[in-house]
C-alpha positions in Angstrom: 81.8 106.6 48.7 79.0 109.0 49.7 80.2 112.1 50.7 79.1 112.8 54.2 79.3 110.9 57.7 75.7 109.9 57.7 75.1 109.1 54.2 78.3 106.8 54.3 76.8 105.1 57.6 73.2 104.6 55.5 75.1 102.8 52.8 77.3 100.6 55.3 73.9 99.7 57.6 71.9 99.3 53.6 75.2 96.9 52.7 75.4 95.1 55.9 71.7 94.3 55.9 71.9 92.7 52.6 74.5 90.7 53.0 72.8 89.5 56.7 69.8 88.6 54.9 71.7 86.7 52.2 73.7 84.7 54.1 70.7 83.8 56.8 68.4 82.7 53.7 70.6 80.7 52.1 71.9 79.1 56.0 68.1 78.2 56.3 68.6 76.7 52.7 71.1 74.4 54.0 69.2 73.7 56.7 66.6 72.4 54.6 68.2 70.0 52.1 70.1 69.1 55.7 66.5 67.7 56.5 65.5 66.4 53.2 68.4 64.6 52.8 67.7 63.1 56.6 64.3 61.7 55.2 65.7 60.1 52.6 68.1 58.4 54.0 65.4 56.9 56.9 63.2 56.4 53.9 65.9 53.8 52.1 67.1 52.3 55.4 63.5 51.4 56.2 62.6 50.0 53.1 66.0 47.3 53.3 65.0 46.6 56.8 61.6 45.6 55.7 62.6 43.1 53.0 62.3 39.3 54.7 66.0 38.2 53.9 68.6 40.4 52.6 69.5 38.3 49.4 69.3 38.3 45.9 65.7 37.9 45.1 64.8 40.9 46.4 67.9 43.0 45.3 65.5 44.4 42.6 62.9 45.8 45.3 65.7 47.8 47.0 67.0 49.2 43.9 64.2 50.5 43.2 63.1 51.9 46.3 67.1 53.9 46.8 65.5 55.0 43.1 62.9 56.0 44.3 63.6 58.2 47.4 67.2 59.2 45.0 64.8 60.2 42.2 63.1 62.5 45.3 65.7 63.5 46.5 66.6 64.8 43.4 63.3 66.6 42.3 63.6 68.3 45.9 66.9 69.0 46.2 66.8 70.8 42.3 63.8 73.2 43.3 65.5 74.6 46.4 68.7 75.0 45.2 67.8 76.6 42.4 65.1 78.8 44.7 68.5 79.6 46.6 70.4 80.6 43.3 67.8 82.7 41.9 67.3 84.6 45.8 70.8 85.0 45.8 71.0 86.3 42.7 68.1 88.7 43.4 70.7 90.1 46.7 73.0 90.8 44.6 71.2 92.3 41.5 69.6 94.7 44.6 72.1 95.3 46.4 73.9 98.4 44.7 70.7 100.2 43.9 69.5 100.1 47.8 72.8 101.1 48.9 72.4 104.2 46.7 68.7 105.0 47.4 69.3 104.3 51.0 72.0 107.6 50.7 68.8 109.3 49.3 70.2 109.5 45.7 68.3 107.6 42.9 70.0 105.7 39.6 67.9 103.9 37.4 69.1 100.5 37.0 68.7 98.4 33.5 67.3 94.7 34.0 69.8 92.2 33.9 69.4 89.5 31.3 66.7 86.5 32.4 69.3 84.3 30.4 72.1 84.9 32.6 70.2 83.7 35.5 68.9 80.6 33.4 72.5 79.6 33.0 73.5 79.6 36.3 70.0 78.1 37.7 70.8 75.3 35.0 74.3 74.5 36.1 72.7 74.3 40.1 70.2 71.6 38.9 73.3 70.0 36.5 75.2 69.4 40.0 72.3 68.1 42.0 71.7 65.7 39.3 75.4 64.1 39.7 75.3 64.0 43.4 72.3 62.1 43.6 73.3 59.6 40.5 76.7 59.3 42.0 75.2 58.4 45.3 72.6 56.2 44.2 74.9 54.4 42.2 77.0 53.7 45.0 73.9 52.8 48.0 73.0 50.2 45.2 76.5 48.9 44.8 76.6 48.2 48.6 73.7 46.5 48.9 74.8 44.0 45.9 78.2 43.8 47.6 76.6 43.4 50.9 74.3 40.5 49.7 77.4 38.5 47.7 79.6 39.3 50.5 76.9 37.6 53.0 76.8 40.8 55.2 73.6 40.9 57.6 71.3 44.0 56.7 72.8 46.3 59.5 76.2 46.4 58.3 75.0 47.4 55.0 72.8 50.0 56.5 75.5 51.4 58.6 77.8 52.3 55.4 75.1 53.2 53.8 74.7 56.0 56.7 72.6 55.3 60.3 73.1 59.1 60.4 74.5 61.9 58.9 77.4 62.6 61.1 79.0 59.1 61.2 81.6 58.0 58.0 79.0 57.2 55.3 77.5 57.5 52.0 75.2 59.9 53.1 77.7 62.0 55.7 79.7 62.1 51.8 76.5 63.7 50.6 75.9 66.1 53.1 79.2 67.4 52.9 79.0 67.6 48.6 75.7 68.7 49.1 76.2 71.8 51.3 79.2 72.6 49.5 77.1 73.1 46.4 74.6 74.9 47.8 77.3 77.2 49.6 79.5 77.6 46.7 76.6 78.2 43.7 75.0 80.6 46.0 77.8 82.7 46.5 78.3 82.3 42.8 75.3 83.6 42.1 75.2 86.7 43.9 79.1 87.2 43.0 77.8 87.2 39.5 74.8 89.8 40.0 77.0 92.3 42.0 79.3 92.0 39.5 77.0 93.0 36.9 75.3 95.4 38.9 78.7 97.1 39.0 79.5 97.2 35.0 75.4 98.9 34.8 77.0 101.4 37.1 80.3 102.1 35.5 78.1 102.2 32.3 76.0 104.5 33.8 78.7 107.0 34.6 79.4 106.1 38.4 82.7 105.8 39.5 83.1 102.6 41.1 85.1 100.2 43.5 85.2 96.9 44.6 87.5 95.9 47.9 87.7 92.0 48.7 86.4 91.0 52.0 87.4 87.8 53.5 85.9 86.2 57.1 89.8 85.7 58.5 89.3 83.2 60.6 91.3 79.8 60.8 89.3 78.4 57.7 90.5 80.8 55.4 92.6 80.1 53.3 96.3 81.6 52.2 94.6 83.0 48.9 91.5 84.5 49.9 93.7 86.0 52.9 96.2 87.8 50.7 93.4 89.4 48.5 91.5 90.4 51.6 91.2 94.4 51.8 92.3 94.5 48.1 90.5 97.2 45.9 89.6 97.2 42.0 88.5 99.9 39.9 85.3 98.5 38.1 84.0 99.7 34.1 81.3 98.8 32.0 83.8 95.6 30.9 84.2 94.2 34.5 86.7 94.2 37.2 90.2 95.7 36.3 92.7 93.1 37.6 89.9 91.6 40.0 88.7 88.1 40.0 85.5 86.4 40.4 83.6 84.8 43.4 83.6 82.6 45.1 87.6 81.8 44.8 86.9 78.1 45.4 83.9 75.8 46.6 82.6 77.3 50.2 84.2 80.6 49.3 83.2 83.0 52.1 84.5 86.1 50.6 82.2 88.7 48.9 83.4 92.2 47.4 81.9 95.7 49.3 80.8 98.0 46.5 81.6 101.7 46.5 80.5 104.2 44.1 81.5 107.7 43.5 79.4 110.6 41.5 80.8 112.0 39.1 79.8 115.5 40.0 80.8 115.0 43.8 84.4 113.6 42.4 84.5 117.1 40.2 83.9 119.3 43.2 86.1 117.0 45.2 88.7 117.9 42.8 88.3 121.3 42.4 88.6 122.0 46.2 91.5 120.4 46.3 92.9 122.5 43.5 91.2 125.4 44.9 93.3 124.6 48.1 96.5 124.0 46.4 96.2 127.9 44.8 95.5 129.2 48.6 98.9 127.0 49.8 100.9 128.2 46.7 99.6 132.0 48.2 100.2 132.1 50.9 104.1 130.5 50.8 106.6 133.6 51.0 109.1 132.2 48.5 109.4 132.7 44.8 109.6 129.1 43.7 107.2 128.1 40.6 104.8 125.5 41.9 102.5 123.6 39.5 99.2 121.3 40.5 98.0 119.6 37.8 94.6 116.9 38.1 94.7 113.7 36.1 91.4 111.1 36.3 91.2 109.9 39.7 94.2 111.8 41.2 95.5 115.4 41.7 100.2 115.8 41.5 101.5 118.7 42.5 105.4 120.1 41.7 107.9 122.4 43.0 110.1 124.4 40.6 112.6 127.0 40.4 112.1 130.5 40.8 111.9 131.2 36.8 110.8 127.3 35.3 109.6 124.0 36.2 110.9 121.2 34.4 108.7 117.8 34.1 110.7 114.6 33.9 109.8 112.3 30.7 107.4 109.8 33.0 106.0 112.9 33.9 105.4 114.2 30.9 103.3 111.5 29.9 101.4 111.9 32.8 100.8 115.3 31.5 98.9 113.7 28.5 96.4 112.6 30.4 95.4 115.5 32.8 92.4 118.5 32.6 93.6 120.9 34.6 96.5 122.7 35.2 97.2 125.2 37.8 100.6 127.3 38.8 101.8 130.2 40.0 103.3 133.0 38.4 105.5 134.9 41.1 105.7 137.5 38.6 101.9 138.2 38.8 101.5 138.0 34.9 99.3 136.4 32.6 100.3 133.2 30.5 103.7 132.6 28.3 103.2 131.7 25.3 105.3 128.1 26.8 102.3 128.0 29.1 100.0 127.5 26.3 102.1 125.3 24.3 102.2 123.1 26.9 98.2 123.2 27.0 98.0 122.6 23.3 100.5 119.7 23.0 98.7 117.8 25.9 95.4 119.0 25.2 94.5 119.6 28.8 91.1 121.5 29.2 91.8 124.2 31.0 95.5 126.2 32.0 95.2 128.7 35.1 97.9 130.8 36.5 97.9 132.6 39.9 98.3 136.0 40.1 98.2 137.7 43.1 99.8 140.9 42.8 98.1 141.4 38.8 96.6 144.3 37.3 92.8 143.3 38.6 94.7 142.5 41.8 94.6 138.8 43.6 93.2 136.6 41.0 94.0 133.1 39.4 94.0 133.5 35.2 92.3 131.1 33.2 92.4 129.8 29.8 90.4 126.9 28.7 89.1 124.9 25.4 85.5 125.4 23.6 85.9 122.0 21.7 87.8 118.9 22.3 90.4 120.0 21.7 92.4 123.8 20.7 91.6 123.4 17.0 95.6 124.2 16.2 99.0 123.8 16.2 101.4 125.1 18.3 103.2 126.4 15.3 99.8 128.2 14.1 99.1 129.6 17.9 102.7 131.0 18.0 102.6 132.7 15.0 99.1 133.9 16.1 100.9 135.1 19.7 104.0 137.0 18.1 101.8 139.0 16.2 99.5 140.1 18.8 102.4 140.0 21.2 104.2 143.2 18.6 101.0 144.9 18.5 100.8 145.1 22.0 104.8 146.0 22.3 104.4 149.0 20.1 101.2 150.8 21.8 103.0 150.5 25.5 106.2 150.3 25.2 106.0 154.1 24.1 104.6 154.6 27.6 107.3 152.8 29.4 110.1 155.3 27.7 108.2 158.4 28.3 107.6 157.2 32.0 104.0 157.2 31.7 103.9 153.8 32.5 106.0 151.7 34.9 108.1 148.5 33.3 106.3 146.3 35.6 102.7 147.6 35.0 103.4 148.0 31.6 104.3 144.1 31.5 100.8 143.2 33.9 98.4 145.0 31.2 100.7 143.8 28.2 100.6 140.0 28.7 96.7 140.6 30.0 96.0 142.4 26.7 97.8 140.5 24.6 96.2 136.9 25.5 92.0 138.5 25.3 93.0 139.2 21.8 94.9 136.0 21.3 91.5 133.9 23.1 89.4 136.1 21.0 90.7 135.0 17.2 91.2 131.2 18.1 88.2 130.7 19.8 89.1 130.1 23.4 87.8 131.2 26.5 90.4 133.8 28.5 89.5 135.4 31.5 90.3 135.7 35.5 88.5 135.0 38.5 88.8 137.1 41.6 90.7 135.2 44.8 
């Protein structure tokens, strides 16, 4: 989400006014085919109450007025559907980007594919088209069975539907009919957030999607159990998520959330920033390590000389960039330290120091490439000869008492890994705490 108070308030308002917006449009949607489907209906009940007798010569006249006012129906009904499809679909194609400008940040958005919204505008008119054939099929068959059957014109007419409320062909319609128009909608909008959040992964965003039902006593056992239920998005889709709407009149719509990844980065480095300050200012000896991996940053307590990772662990290790512990000793790096860095290629190893040579300060070591361009084997080697060198120009010092054993040991290690960084082409240095 955005980082501060307000700008996450801007995005929930931006969010909330979308979805408002979306569902009132496509309500007044409704409302009209409600109507359209009202004049039709009067329009076929009018034309079998003005034949002069309800029998088989002028069968043919009333089919083809219900064909008529059916074919009508069905021009009508097509156009605003597909009008609510392709609004719907423009909600949720917008959606994301307003949310993000309204934050005051900008992204620029690729076009979705016209094609994509042609399919779904096509399968709208595709169900239209078998409502109204379906129901014209079956106002015709009553009126046949109503003339053979010797039924007077009002009994036919009030099966046919008097209204839309009472049991009926056209209360049958209604019912399919707002169904579609609920369902595709929902559909169509599911189908442009959803894409809208791929362009964002894509884009480099780090995104979210959390499952919102209306709980209420129409919903249903599944949509309840997925309700509050978040799924990491990429450029592929939804990780483990699944599409909407759920089933026809689906209510439930996913809330987008988006991360930078710059704001994640300094997000993470505070919180390994505040990690090192914790590990300071404990009084015990214990080696702790804090170590960040994608989303998430682990931390572990040792022992006072080692910390050991379990095997689950160690795979975790694989995956992370940066590693932080303390060295209670106040020296630089071990040469196990830097194993470690090589065989999981992490980008960057640190060590706290607060009682080194320079004083407080955390160590750092990190990679110029992706990865350390060696073996461990090849660093080692590297490390035990620079590690002799350094051995014979203090420890000299050490025995004639010009240097102490534990000063000596703070400039040796320090020495010993700026020539080390310096042949393998890594950067070595430490940063004042």
């Amino acid at each position: 989400m955005p980082v501060s108070l307000s700008k996450q308030y801007a995005w929930k308002m931006r969010m909330q006014n979308i979805l408002k917006l979306r569902n009132d449009f496509t309500d007044g949607q409704i409302k009209r085919y409600r109507n359209l489907l009202n004049e039709t209906r009067r329009d076929i009940i009018a034309r079998i109450s003005e034949v002069p007798q309800f029998e088989a010569a002028y069968l043919g006249t009333m089919r083809t007025a219900v064909d008529n006012a059916m074919d009508r129906l069905e021009r009508e009904a097509t156009a605003d559907l597909q009008n609510t499809v392709v609004k719907n679909f423009t909600f949720g194609t917008d959606a994301l980007p307003d949310a993000i400008t309204a934050t005051g940040r900008f992204v620029g958005f690729p076009s979705i594919a016209p094609s994509l919204v042609k399919v779904i505008t096509d399968f709208s008119a595709d169900l239209i088209v078998g409502l109204t054939d379906e129901k014209r099929k079956a106002i015709n068959s009553e009126i046949a069975r109503g003339i053979l059957m010797g039924a007077r014109p009002r009994q036919v007419i009030d099966r046919i539907g008097r209204n839309l409320t009472d049991p009926s062909i056209f209360r049958n319609t209604r019912y399919r009919g707002e169904t579609i128009y609920r369902t595709e909608a929902m559909r169509a909008y599911g189908m442009a957030a959803e894409a809208r959040m791929r362009d964002a992964a894509a884009l480099g965003l780090l995104v979210t999607a959390k499952w919102e039902a209306i709980v209420d006593n129409r919903t249903c056992a599944a949509c309840l159990a997925l309700n509050g239920s978040e799924f990491k998005v990429t450029e592929k889709g939804l990780v483990g998520g699944v599409g909407i709407p759920l089933h026809p009149n689906c209510r439930c719509h996913y809330v987008e959330s988006v991360s930078y990844k710059e704001d994640y980065e300094l997000q993470k480095k505070k919180a390994i920033g505040e990690y090192e300050t914790d590990i300071l200012n404990e009084t015990g000896n214990n080696w702790e390590a804090c170590y960040a991996i994608n989303d998430e940053v682990f931390h572990k307590r040792g022992e006072q000389s080692q910390i050991d990772f379990r095997v689950s662990e160690v795979e975790k290790l694989k995956k992370m960039r940066v590693f932080t512990h303390n060295h209670p000793s106040s020296g630089s790096f071990s040469p196990q330290d830097l194993r470690l860095t090589i065989d999981t290629n992490l980008k960057e190893m640190r060590a706290i120091a607060p009682h080194s040579r320079y004083g407080n300060v955390t160590y750092y070591i990190r990679r110029t490439g992706k990865d350390w361009g060696t073996s461990p084997q090849a660093f080692f080697a590297v490390y035990q000869h620079e590690d002799q060198i350094q051995r014979d120009m203090f420890w000299p010092k050490v025995s004639s008492g010009e240097l102490s054993k534990e000063k000596a040991n703070l400039i040796h290690h320090d020495e010993v890994w700026k020539r080390v960084a310096k042949l393998l082409g890594w950067k070595y240095g430490h940063r004042k705490r």
